[in-house]
C-alpha positions in Angstrom: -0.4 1.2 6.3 0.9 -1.6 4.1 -0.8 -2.4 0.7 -1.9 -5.8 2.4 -4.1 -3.4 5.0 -5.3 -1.2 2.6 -8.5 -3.3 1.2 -12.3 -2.4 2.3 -14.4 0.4 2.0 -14.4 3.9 2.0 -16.9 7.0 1.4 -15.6 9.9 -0.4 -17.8 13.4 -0.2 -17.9 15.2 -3.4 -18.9 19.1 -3.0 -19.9 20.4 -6.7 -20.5 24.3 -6.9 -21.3 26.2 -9.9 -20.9 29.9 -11.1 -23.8 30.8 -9.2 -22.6 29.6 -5.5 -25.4 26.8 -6.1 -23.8 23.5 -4.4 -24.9 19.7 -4.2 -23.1 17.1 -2.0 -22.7 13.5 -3.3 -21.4 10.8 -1.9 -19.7 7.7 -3.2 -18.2 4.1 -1.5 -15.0 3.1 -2.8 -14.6 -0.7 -2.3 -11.1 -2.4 -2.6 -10.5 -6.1 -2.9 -7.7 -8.1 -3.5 -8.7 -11.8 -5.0 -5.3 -11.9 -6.4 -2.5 -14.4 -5.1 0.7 -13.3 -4.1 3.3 -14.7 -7.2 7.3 -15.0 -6.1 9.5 -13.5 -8.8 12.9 -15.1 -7.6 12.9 -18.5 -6.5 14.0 -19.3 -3.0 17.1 -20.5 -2.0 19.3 -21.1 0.6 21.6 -18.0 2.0 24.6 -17.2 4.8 24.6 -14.2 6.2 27.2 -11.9 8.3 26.8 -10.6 11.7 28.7 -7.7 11.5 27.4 -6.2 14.7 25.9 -3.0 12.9 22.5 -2.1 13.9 22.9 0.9 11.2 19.3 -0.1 9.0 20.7 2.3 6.5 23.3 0.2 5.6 22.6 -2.7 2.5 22.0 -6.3 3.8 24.5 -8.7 1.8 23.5 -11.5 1.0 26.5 -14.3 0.6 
């Protein structure tokens, strides 16, 4: 799951038990929105990049 997937609602189950074994069950909704816009920290420019032929994802992308 990405952060951009993880809005909407869920219900959480809270169990509460005393001393005495005596128990209650509550439940509460957890809503989550996102009314924020996306901001871009580095501005966008133009880049060349190398084909080196390596499929290795563990190996750093340069960017020339």
């Amino acid at each position: 799951m990405t952060i951009a997937e993880a809005t909407g609602s869920e219900t959480v189950t809270f169990t509460l038990t005393d001393s005495n074994n005596n128990a209650i069950t509550l439940d509460a909704t957890f809503t989550i929105v996102d009314t924020t816009d996306p901001t871009m920290d580095v501005a966008a420019s133009d880049s060349t990049v190398e084909c080196d032929g390596t499929s290795d994802p563990s190996q750093p992308l340069q960017l020339g």
